[in-house]
N, C-alpha and C positions, 0 to 999 in steps of 0.2 A: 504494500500500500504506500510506503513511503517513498518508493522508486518511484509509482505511480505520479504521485504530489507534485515529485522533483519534475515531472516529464510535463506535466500540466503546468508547472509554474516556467518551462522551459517556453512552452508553447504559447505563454504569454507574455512570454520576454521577447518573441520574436513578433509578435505585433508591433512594434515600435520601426520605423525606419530604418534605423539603426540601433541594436540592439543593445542594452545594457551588458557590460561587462560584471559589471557585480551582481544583476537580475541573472545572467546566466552562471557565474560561480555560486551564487547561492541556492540555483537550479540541480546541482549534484548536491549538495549538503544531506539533504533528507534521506537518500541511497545511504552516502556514507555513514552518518551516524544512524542508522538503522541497523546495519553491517555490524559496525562496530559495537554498541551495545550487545547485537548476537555473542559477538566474537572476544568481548572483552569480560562480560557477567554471567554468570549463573546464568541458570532458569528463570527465578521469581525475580533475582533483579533485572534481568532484562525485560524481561513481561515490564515492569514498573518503568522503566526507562524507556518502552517505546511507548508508554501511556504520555509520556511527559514527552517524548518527540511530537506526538499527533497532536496532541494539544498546544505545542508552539509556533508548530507548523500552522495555524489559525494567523500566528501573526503578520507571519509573509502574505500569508490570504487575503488580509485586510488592507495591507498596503499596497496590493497588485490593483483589487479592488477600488482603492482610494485614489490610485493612478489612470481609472478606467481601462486596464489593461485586462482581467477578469472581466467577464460578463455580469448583468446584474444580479443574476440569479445564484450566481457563482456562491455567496456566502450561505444565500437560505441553505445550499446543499450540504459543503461544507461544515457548516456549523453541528448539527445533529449527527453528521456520519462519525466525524471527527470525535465528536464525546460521547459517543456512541460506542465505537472503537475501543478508546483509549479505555472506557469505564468496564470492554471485555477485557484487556489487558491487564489490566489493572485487578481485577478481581480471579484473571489465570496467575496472575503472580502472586495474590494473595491465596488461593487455592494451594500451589505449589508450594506453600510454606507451612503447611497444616500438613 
């Protein structure tokens, strides 16, 4: 899902003219620490860690949004899947600790 994010936020970076150089370096971030939480925690704390990635990842959302660079519907979607998500993770990493 967070690969996803970064490709979607890629996709809105290239609306512009000319593309942001930081709108696309912050377009891999979401892969990468995704990976890396895999790759670096446990089970339950990565489960926790990718609650707290999906949930930041709102931020970027906001401000692609606030850019007109997302469409308008883009956050209603966002918003619910996102804590949505993150509140499964969240609670497989609390599971995984019992």
């Amino acid at each position: 899902i967070l690969s996803f994010i970064g490709g979607t936020w890629w996709a809105f970076a290239c609306r512009q003219e000319k593309p942001s150089r930081l709108l696309l370096g912050l377009a891999v971030l979401p892969a990468l620490a995704g990976w890396a939480a895999i790759f670096w925690f446990k089970p339950p704390e990565a489960m926790f860690g990718l609650a707290v990635l999906l949930l930041a990842s709102l931020a970027v959302d906001a401000m692609l949004a606030a850019r007109g660079l997302a469409p308008r519907w883009w956050m209603r979607l966002r918003v619910p899947l996102s804590i949505g998500l993150a509140l499964c993770c969240a609670l497989g990493g609390w599971v995984l600790t019992r």
